[in-house]
MIPA-11180 format. One record per residue (C-alpha): x, z, y; residue in three letters. Coordinates in Angstrom, 2 decimals, m for minus. Each point is the difference from the previous one (the first is absolute). Example, Ala and Ser with C-alpha at 12.3 -4.5 7.8 and 13.67 -1.06 7.14 Angstrom:
BEGIN
         x         z         y   residu
     12.30      7.80     m4.50      ALA
      1.37     m0.66      3.44      SER
//
This chain:
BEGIN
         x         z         y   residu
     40.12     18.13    m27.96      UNK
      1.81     m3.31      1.38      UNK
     m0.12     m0.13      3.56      UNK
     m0.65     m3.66     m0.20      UNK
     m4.06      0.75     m1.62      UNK
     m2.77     m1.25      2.31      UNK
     m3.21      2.85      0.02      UNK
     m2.91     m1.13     m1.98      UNK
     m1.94     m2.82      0.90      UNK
      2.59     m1.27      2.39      UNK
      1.94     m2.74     m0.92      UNK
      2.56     m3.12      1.32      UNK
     m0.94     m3.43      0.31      UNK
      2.84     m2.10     m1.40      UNK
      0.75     m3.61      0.97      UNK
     m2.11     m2.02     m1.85      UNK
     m2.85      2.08      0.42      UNK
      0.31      0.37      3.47      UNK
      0.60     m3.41      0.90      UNK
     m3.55     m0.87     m1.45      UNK
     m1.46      3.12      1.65      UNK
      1.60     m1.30      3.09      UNK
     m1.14     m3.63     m0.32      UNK
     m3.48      1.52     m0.86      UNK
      0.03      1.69      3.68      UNK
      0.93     m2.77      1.85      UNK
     m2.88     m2.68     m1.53      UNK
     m2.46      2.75      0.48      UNK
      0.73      1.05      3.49      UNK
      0.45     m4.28      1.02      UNK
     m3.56     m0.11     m1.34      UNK
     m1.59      3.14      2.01      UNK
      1.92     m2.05      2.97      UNK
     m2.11     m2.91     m0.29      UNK
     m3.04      1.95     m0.07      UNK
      0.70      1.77      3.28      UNK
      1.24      2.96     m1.68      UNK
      2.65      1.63      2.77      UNK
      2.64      2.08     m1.95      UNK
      0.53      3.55      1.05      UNK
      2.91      2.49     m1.32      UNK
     m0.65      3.89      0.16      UNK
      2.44      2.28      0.00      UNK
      0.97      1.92     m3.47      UNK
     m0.72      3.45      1.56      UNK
     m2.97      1.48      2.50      UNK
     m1.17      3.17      0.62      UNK
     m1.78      1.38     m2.62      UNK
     m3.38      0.30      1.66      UNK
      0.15     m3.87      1.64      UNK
      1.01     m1.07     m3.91      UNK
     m3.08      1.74     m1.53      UNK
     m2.45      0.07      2.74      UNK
     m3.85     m1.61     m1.88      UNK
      2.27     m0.64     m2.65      UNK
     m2.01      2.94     m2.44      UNK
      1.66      2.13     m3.03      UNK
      1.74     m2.65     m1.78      UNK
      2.24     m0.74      2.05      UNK
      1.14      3.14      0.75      UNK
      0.93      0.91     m3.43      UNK
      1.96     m2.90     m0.28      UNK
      1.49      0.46      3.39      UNK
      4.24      0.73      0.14      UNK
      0.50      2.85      2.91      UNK
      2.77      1.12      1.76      UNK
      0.89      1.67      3.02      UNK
      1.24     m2.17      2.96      UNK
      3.27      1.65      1.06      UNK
     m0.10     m1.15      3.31      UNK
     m3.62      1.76      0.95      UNK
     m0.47      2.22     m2.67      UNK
     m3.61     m1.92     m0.81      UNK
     m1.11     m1.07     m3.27      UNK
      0.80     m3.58     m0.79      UNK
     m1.29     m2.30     m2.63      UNK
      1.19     m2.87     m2.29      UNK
     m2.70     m2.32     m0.05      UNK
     m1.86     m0.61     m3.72      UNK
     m2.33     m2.47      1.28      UNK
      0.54     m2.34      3.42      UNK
     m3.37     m1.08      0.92      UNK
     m0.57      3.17      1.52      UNK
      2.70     m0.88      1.95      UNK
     m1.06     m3.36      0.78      UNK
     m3.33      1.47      1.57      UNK
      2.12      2.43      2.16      UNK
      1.75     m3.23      1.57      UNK
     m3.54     m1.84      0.43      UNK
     m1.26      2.76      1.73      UNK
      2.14      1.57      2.03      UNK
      2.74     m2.75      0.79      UNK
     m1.98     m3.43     m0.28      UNK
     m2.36      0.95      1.60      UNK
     m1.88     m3.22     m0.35      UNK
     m3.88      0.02      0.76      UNK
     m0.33     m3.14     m2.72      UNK
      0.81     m0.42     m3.60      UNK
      3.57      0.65     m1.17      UNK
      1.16     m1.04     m2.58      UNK
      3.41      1.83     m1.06      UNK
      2.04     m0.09     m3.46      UNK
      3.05      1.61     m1.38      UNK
      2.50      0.55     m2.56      UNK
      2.17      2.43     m0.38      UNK
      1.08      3.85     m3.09      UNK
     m2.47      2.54      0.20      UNK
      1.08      3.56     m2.12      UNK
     m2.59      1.77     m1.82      UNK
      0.60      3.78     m1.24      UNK
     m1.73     m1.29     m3.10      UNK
     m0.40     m2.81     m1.85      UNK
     m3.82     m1.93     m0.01      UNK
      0.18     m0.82     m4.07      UNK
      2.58     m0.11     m3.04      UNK
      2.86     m1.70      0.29      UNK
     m0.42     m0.83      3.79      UNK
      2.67      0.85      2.73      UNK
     m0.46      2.75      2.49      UNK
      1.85     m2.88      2.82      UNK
     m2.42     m2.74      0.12      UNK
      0.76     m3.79      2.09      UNK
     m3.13      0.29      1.56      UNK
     m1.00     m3.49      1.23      UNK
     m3.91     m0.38      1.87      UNK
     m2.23     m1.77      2.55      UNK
     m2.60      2.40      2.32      UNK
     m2.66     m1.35      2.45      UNK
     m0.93      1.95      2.43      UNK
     m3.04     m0.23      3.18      UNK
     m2.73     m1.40     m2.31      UNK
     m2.70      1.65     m2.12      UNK
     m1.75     m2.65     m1.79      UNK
      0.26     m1.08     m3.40      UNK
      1.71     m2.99      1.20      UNK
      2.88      1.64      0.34      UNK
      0.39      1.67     m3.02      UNK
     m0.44     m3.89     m1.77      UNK
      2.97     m1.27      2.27      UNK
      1.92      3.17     m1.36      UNK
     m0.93     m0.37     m3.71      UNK
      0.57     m3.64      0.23      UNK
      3.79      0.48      1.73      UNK
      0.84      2.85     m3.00      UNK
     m1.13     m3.05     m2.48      UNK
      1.87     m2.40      1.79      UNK
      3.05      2.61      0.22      UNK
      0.34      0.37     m3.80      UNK
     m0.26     m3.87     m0.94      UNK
      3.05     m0.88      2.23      UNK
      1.70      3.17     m1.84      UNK
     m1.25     m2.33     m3.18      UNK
     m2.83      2.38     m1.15      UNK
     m2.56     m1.91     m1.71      UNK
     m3.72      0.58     m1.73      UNK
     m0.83      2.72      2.61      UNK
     m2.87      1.84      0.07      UNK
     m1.97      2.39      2.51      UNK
     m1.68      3.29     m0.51      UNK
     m1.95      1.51      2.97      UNK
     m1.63      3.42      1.17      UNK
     m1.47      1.41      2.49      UNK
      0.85      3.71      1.19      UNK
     m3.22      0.06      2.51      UNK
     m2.28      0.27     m2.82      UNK
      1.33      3.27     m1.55      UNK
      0.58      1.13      3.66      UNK
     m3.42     m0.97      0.79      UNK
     m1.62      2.52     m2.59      UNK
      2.55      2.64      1.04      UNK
     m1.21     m0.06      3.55      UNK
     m3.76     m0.82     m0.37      UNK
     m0.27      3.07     m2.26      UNK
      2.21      2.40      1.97      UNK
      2.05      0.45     m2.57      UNK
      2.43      3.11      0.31      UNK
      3.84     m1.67      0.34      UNK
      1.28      2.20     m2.94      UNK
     m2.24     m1.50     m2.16      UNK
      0.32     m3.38      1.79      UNK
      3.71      0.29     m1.50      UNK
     m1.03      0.97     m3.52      UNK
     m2.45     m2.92     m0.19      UNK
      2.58     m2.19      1.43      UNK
      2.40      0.98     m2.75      UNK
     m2.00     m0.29     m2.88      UNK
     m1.25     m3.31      0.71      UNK
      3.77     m1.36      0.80      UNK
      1.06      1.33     m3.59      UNK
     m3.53     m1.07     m1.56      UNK
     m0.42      3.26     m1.30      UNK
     m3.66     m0.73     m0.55      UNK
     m0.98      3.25     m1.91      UNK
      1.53      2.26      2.98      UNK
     m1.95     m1.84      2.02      UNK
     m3.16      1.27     m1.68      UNK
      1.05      2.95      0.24      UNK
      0.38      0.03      3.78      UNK
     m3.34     m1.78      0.72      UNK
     m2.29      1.81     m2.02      UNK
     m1.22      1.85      3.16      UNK
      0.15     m2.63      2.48      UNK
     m3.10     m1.50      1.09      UNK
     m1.47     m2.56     m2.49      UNK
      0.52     m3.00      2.11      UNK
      3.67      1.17      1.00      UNK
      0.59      0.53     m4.16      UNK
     m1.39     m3.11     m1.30      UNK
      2.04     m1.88      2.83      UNK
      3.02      1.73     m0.66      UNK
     m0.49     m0.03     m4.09      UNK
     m0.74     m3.86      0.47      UNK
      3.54     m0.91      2.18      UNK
      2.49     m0.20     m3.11      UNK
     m2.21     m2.42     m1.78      UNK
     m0.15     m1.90      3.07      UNK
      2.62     m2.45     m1.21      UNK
     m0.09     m3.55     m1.34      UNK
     m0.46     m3.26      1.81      UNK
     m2.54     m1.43      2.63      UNK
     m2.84      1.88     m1.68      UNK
      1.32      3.54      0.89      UNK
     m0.88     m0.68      3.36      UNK
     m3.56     m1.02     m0.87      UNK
     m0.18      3.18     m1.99      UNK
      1.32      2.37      2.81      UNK
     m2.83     m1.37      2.26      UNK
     m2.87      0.58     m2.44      UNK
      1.55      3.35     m0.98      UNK
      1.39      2.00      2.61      UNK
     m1.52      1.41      2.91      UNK
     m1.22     m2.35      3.12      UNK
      2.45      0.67      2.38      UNK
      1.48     m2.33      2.38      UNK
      3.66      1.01     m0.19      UNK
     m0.51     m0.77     m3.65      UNK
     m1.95     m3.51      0.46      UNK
      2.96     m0.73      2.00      UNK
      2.91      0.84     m2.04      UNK
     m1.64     m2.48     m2.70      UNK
     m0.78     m2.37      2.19      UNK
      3.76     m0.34      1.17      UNK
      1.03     m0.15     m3.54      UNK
     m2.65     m2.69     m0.47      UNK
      1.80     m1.74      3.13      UNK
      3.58      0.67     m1.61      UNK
     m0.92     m1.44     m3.45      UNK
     m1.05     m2.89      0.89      UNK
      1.82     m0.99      2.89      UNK
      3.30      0.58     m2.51      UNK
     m1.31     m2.66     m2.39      UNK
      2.36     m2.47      0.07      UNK
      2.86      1.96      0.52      UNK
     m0.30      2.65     m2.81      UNK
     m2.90      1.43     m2.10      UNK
     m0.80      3.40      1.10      UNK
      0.32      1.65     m3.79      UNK
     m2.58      3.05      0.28      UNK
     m1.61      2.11      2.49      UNK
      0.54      3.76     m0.07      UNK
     m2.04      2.22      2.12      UNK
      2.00      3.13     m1.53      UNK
      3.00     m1.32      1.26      UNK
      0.86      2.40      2.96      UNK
      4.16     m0.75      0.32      UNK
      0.75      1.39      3.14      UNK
     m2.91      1.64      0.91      UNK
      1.19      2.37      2.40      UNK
      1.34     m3.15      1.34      UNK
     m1.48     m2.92     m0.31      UNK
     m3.59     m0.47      1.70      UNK
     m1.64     m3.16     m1.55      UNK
      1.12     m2.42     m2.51      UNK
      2.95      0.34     m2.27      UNK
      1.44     m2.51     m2.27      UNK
      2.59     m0.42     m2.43      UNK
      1.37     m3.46     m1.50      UNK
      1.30     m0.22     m3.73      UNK
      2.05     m2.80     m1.64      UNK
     m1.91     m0.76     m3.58      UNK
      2.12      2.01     m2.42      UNK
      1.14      2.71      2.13      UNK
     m1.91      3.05     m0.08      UNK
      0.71      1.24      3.25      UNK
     m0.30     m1.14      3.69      UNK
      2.24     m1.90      1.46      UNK
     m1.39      0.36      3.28      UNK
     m2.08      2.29      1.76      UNK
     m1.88     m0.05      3.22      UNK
     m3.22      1.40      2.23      UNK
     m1.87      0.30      2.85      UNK
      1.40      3.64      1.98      UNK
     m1.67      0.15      3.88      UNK
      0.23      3.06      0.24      UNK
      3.68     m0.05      0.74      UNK
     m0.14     m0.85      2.67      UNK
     m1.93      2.15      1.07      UNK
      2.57      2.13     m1.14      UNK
      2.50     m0.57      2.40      UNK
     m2.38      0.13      2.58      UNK
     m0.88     m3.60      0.41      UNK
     m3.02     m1.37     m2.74      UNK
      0.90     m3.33     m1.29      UNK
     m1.69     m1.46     m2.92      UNK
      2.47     m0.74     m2.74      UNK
      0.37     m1.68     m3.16      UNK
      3.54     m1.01     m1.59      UNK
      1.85     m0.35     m3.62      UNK
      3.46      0.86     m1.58      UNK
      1.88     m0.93     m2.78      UNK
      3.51      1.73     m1.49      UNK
      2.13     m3.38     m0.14      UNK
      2.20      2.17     m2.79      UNK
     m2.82     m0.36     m2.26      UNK
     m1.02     m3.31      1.44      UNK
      3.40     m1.48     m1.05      UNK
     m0.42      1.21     m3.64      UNK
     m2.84     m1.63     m0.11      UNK
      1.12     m3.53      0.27      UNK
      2.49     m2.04     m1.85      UNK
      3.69     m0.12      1.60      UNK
      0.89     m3.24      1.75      UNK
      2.63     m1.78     m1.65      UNK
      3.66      1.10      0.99      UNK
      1.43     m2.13      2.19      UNK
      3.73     m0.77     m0.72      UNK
      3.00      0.18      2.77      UNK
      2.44     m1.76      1.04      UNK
      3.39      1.12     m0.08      UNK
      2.54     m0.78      2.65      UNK
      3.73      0.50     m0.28      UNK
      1.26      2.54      2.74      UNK
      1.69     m2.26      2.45      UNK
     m0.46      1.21      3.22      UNK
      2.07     m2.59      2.27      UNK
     m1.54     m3.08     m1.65      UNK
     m2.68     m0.79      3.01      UNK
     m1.60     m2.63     m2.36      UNK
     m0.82      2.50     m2.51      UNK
     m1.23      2.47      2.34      UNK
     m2.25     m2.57      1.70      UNK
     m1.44     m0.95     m3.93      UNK
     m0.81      3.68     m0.33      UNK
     m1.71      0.40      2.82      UNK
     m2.37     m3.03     m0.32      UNK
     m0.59      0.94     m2.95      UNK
     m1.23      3.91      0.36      UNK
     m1.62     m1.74      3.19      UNK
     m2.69     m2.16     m2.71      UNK
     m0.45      3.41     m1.55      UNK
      2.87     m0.65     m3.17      UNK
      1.68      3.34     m0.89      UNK
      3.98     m0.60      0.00      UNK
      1.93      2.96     m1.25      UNK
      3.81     m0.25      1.00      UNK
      2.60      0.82     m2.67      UNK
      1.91      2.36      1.32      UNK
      3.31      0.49     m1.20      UNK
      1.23      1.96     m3.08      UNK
     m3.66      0.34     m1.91      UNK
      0.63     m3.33     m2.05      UNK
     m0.98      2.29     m3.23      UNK
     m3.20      0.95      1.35      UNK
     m1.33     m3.66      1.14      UNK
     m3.08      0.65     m2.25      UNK
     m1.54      2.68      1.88      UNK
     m0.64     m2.21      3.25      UNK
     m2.56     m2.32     m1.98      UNK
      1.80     m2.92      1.22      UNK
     m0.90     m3.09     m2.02      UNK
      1.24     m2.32      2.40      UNK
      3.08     m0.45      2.01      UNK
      1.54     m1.83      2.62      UNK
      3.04     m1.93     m0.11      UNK
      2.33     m1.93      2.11      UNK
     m0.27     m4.00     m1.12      UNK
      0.84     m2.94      2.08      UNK
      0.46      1.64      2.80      UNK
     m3.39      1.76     m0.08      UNK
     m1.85      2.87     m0.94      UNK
     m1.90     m0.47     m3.01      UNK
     m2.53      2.17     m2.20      UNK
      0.12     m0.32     m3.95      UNK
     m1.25      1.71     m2.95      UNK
      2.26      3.00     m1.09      UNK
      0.87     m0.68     m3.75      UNK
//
């Protein structure tokens, strides 16, 4: 085996690639700025049980461990930093008010979330933290919209769900927490005939309600449906009403696609609505999000929360490259003052001047220099490299 071979799923980011990746990170994060989003950086590494604390099963399977050397505790490589993100809101802010925090930064993951996709993430997102209303979770759907136009995403669309209704049945009917699971399962794979299987037992309300869920999904009607249909709970009334509030509070900025009262993405997790956003022509998310209070909590400090994240790796194969932009070459001349000074002003207005350092003359081409500069009349001039 060549010593050289990455392990699967893991894989370098050349220059091109990462130049737009980087350029990618740098609009995004200047536009969570001028929303009053305060960037925060969390280490690579925690103890395991700070990393996976409210976090659920999930993330522990796709959790790296390792044993910390210098105390002989289990450590951690992060797969997911909002968790982290709530650990600094609640035990290092501090605040009393709404924060408003965002980051950027590799996450690892033990195992890959899909086909083809990279067990190292660029994990790029926006969380709000200090405010439960629905309010909140329209400022955070409307930033992740906002986030993927500058990236030059466009024809977005919205789907929502709502984790309190399923939860809502679970705990008005005492449901038992191994079958709580089971449910859960079935109706994230849509596995409706299992599903009959496991409800044909249940009370009649609890298995029409439960039987009714996956064909909860469509447009603005679903919602009317899910009132008439399921049972008259208020935890329910008020999940739809929320994504009532979301839908239509959206229009304008994107279309919210389909409602999906099956959808329960992070259920050990999340704690109220979850949302996804697609590009038309993409099958998959491109950026995922929630409402996840109990976090907080957690950590022993209960904040309501609601946030988003994108991977800018797949963001930036998303959109078109911008067009190269050619260098300058400058002759390697390193008493001329004049020259120097030319450089300099010019890397100063953001120009990229590559100097030609000595013996390479065969391998010009690879700098991607289509311009030059050269000495005429006394002064430092650029022109066109033919």
């Amino acid at each position: 085996m060549r010593r050289w071979l990455l392990p699967e799923y893991i894989e370098d980011i050349l220059p091109a690639e990462a130049q737009r990746i980087e350029g990618l990170r740098r609009r995004i994060l200047d536009l969570f700025r001028v929303h009053g989003y305060e960037l925060v950086m969390p280490p690579l590494l925690e103890y395991l049980e700070s990393l996976l604390t409210g976090t659920g099963h999930d993330l522990d399977l796709k959790t790296f461990k390792l044993v910390d050397q210098l105390s002989g505790r289990m450590l951690g490589v992060r797969a997911d930093i909002t968790p982290q993100v709530a650990r600094i809101d609640a035990h290092l802010l501090n605040r009393a008010g709404i924060a408003r925090l965002c980051y950027a930064g590799s996450v690892l993951q033990a195992l890959p979330s899909g086909m083809m996709r990279t067990r190292e993430p660029l994990q790029i997102g926006a969380e709000l933290y200090g405010h439960a209303g629905v309010e909140s979770d329209v400022e955070i759907q409307a930033l992740m919209l906002s986030a993927l136009r500058v990236a030059g995403v466009e024809e977005l669309y919205v789907d929502l769900g709502h984790v309190g209704v399923f939860r809502s049945l679970m705990t008005r009917f005492q449901v038992t927490p191994e079958l709580e699971l089971e449910l859960f399962q079935v109706l994230q794979s849509k596995d409706v005939p299992t599903l009959r299987e496991l409800v044909a037992d249940l009370d009649d309300e609890l298995r029409d309600a439960l039987l009714l869920l996956p064909e909860l999904y469509g447009g603005l009607q679903v919602l009317d449906m899910a009132r008439k249909s399921l049972p008259d709970f208020s935890e329910i009334a008020l999940a739809l009403d929320q994504m009532d509030t979301i839908a239509r509070d959206l229009q304008g900025v994107a279309e919210v696609h389909c409602f999906d009262l099956a959808e329960l993405r992070g259920y050990q997790y999340h704690s109220g609505i979850v949302f996804a956003a697609y590009a038309r022509g993409r099958p998959n998310a491109i950026a995922l999000g929630g409402r996840y209070d109990e976090v907080g909590k957690a950590f022993g400090r209960a904040r309501p929360a609601t946030g988003f994240t994108t991977d800018l790796r797949e963001l930036a194969a998303l959109v078109a490259p911008p067009p190269p932009v050619a260098a300058i070459l400058a002759p390697y001349r390193p008493d001329d003052a004049a020259l120097r000074a030319k450089i300099e002003g010019l890397r100063g207005k953001g120009q990229i001047v590559i100097i030609d350092l000595p013996g390479h003359e065969d391998t010009r081409q690879e700098l991607n220099c289509a311009r030059r500069l050269v000495s005429r009349g006394g002064t430092w001039q650029i022109v066109d490299d033919n």
